[in-house]
C-alpha positions as CSV (number, residue, x, y, z in Angstrom):
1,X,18.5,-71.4,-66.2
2,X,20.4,-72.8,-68.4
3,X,19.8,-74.5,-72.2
4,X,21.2,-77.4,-74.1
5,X,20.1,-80.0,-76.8
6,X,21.7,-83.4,-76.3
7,X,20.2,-86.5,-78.2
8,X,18.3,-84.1,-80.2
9,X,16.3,-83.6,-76.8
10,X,15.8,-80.3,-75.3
11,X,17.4,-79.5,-71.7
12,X,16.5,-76.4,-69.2
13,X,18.7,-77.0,-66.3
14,X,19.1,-75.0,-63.2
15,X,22.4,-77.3,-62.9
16,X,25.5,-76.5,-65.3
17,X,26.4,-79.0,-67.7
18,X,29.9,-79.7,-67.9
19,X,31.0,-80.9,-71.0
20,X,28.1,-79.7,-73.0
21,X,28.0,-76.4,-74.9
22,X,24.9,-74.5,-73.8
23,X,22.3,-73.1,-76.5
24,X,22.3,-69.3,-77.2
25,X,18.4,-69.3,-77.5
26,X,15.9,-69.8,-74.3
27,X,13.9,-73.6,-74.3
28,X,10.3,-73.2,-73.3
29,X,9.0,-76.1,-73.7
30,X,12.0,-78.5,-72.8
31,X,12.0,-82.3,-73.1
32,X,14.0,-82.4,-69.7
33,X,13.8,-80.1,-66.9
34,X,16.6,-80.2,-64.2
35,X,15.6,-78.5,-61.0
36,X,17.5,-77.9,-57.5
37,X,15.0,-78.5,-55.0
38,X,14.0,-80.7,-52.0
39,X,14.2,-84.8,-53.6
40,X,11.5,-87.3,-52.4
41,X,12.7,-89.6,-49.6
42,X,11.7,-92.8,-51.6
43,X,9.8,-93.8,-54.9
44,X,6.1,-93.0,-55.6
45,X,5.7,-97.1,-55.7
46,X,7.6,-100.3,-54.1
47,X,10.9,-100.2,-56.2
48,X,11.1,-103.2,-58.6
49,X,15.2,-103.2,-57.8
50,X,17.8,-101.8,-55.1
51,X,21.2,-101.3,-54.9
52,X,23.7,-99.6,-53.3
53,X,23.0,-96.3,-54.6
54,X,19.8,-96.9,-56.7
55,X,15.8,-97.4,-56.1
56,X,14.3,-98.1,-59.4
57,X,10.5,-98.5,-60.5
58,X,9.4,-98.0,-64.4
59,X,9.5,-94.4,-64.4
60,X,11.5,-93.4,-61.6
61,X,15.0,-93.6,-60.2
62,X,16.4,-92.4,-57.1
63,X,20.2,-92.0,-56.7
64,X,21.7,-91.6,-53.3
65,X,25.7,-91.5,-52.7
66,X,26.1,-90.9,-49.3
67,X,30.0,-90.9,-49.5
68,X,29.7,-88.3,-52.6
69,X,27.2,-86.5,-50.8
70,X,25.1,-86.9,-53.8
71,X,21.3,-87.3,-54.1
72,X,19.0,-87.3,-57.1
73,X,15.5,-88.3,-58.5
74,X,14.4,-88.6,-62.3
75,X,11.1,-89.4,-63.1
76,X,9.4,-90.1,-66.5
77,X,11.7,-89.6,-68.8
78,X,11.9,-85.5,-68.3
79,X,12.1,-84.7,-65.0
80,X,15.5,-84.5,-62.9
81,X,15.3,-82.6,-59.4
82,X,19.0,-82.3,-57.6
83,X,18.5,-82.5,-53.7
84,X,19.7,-79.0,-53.3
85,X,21.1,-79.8,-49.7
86,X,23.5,-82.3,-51.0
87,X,24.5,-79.7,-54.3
88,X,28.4,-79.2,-53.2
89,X,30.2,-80.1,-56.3
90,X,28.7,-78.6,-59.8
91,X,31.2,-80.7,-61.9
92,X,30.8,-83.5,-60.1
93,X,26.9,-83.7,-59.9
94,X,27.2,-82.6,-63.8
95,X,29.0,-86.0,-64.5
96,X,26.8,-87.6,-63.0
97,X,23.3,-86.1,-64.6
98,X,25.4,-86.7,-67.9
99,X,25.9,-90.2,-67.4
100,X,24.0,-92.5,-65.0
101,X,20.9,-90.3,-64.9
102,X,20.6,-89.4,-68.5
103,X,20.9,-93.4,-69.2
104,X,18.0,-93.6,-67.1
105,X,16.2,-91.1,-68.6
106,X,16.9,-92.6,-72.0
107,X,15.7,-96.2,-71.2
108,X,12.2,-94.3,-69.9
109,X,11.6,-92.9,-73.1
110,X,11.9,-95.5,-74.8
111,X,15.6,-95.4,-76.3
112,X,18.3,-97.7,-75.4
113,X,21.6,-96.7,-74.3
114,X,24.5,-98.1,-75.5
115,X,27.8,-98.1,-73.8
116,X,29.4,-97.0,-77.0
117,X,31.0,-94.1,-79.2
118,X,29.7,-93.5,-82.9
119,X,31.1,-92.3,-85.8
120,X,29.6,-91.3,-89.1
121,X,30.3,-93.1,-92.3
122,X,29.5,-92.5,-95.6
123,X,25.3,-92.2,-95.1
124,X,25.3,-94.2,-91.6
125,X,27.1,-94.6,-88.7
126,X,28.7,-97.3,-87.3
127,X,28.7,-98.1,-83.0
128,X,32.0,-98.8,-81.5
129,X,31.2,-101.0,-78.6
130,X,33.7,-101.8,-75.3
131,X,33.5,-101.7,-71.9
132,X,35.6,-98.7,-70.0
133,X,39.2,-98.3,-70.8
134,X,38.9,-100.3,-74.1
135,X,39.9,-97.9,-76.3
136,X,36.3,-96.4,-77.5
137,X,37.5,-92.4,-77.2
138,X,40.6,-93.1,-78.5
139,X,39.7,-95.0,-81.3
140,X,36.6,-91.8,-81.8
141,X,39.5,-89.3,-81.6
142,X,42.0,-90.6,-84.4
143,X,39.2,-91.3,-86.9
144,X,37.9,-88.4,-86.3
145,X,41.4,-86.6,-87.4
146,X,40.9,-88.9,-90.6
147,X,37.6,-87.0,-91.4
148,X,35.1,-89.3,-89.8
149,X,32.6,-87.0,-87.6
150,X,32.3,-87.9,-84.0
151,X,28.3,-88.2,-83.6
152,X,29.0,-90.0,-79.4
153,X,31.1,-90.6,-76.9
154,X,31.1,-93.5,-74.2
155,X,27.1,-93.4,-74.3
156,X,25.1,-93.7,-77.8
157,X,21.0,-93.8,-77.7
158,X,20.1,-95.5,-80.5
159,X,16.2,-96.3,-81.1
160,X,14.2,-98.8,-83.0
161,X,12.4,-97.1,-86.1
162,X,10.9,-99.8,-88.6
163,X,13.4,-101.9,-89.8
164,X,16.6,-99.3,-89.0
165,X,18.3,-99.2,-85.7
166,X,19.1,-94.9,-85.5
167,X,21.7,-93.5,-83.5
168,X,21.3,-90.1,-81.9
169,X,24.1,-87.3,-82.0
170,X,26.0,-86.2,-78.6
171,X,27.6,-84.1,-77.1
172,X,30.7,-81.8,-78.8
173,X,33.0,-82.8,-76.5
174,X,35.2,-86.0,-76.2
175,X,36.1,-87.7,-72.9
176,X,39.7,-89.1,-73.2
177,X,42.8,-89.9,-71.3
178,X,46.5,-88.0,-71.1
179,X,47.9,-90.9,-73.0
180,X,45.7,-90.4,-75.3
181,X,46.2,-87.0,-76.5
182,X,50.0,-87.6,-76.4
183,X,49.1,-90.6,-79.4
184,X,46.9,-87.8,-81.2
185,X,49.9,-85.0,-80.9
186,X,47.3,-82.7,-78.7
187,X,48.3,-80.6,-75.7
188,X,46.1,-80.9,-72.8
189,X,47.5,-78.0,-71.2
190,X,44.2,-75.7,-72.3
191,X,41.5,-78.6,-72.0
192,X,39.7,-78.6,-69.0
193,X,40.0,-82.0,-66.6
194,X,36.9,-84.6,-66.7
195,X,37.5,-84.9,-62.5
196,X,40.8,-82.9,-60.8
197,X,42.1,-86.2,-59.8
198,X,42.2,-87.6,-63.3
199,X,44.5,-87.5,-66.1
200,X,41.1,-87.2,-68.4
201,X,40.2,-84.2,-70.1
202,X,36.8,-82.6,-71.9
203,X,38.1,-82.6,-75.4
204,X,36.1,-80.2,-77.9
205,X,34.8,-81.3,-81.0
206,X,34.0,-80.0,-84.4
207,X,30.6,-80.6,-84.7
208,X,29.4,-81.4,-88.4
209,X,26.8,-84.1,-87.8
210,X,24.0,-83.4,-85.9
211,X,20.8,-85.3,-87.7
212,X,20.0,-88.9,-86.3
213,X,21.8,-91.2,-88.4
214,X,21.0,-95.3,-88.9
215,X,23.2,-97.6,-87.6
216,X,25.1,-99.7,-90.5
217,X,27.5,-101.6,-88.5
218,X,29.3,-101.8,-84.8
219,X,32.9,-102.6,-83.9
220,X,33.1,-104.5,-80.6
221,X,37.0,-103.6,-78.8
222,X,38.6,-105.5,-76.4
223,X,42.5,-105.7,-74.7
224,X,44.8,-107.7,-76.2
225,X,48.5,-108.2,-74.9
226,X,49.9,-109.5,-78.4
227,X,51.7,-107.3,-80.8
228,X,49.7,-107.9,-83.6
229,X,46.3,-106.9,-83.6
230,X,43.2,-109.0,-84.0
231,X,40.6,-108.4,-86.3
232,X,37.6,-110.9,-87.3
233,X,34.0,-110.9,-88.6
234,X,31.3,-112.3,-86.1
235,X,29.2,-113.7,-88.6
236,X,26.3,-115.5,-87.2
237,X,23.5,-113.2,-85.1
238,X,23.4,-115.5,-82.1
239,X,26.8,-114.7,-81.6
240,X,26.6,-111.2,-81.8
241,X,23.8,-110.8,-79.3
242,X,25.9,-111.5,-76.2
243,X,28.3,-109.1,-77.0
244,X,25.4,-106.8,-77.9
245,X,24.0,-107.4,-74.5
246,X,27.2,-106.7,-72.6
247,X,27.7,-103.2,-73.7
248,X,23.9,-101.7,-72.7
249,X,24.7,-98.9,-70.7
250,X,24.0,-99.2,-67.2
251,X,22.4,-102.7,-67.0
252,X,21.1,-103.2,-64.2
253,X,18.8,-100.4,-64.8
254,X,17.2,-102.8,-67.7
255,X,15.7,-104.3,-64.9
256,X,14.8,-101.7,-62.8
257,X,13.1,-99.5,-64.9
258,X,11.5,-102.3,-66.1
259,X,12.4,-102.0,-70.4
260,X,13.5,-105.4,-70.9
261,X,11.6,-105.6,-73.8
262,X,13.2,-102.3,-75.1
263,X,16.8,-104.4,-74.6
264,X,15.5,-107.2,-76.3
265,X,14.2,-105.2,-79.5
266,X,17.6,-103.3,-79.4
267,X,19.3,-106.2,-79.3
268,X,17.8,-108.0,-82.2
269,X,18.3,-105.0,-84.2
270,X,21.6,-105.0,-84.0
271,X,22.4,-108.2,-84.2
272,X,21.1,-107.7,-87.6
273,X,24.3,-105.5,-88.4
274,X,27.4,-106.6,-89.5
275,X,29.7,-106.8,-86.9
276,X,33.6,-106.8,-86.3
277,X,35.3,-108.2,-83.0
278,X,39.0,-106.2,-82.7
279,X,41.5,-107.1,-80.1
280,X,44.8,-104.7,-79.5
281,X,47.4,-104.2,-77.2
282,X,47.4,-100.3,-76.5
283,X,50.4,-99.6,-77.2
284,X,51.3,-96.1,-78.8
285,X,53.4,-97.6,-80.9
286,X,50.4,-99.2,-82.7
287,X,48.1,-97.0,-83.2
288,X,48.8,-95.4,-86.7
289,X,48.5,-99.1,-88.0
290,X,45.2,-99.9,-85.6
291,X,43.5,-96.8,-87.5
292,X,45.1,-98.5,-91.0
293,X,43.0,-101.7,-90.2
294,X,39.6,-100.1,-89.1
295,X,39.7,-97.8,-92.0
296,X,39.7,-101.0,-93.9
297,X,36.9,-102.4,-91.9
298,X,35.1,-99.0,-92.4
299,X,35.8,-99.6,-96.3
């Protein structure tokens, strides 16, 4: 068995996690337990939503890739069993318990996903928002060479607790691209490769925050093919919600676990936050003077 803490949750996994650095003390009473075993053929009750790879009811999801070779159920926010006929790739099936099926996990206990990074500043932490290939590791990965602490990467929890939104630490490791090491001066040669067909490597971390933190503010990216880059305030709340909305992790799963009144909490939360929209071209070139102009967002 195996032993993590991820979320400030509690993981016994008969899987290996790639990407997550295991604990050096045995969990006994684990929040999730991750089992190889025989799955269930379908869902416990009629599924409130289907897709192509997902059944979904409130408290259960069933994941079945038939070109992966890939099946899995969770259930109830702490149970994971990997079909152990269809276990052929570790790494693989690790992305996957990392990502779609800890999202779902997340939504059934009651804490929303957000497909984000997070950094810690000053007391709080602030969400940086953008859909896949925006720039959220990168961006993580040069402020966290200016001393700001990496708390997630490409998924951030965050819960409702009075009248804070808090953000839950992740894992040690960052997810990022070739091209992006080359901008932060760092060798992938010794970093080990997200998937063997990808230019992405795991990227370790030094952790120094690992306490929930409340969320003071969110950064929303987007792709820009002008020079200069584009940074403005979205002031009003109404306007912020949409974008807010956009960048739950996993939608669709809103829906099918049935939580939309989690996503609408969530939502109005945030939207609460100041908020700053930033659009960039990519380019290498620009990065020192993107970091200038977030620090100065950051303040």
């Amino acid at each position: 068995m195996h032993y993590y803490t991820l979320y400030h949750l509690t993981i016994a996994s008969q899987v290996p996690l790639t990407g997550i650095s295991e604990t050096d003390r045995t969990i006994t009473c684990p929040d999730i337990t991750i089992t190889l075993a025989d799955t269930p053929q379908t869902l416990s009750v009629p599924p409130t939503l289907s897709n192509v790879c997902h059944d979904m009811a409130r408290n259960e999801l069933l994941f079945c890739h038939e070109a992966l070779g890939m099946r899995i159920y969770a259930s109830c926010g702490n149970r994971v069993i990997v079909d152990r006929a269809c276990y052929k790739n570790p790494d693989l099936v690790s992305l996957y318990l990392l990502g779609s099926i800890m999202g779902a996990l997340l939504y059934m206990r009651g804490m929303a996903p957000m497909h984000a990074a997070a950094v810690k500043v000053g007391c709080g932490a602030v969400l940086i928002l953008g859909h896949s290939g925006a720039g959220k590791s990168s961006l993580a990965l040069g402020l966290s060479q200016r001393g700001y602490p990496v708390l997630c990467d490409d998924q951030a929890p965050v819960r409702i607790e009075g009248d804070r939104v808090i953000v839950y630490p992740g894992r040690d490791q960052l997810k990022v691209w070739q091209d992006t090491l080359a901008m932060a001066d760092t060798d992938p040669c010794d970093l080990a490769p997200v998937r063997p067909e990808e230019n992405k490597f795991f990227l370790p971390l030094v952790k120094t925050e690992n306490a929930p933190l409340p969320v003071t503010g969110l950064i929303c990216l987007g792709a820009d093919n002008q020079d200069a880059i584009r940074i403005s305030p979205v002031k009003k709340a109404l306007d912020r919600l949409p974008l807010i909305h956009r960048h739950f992790f996993r939608r669709p799963f809103i829906k099918g676990l049935e939580r939309e009144d989690l996503a609408f909490a969530t939502a109005t939360g945030l939207a609460r936050l100041p908020m700053t929209r930033i659009l960039r071209n990519q380019s290498a070139d620009l990065f020192d003077t993107f970091l200038d102009q977030v620090e100065d967002v950051l303040g």
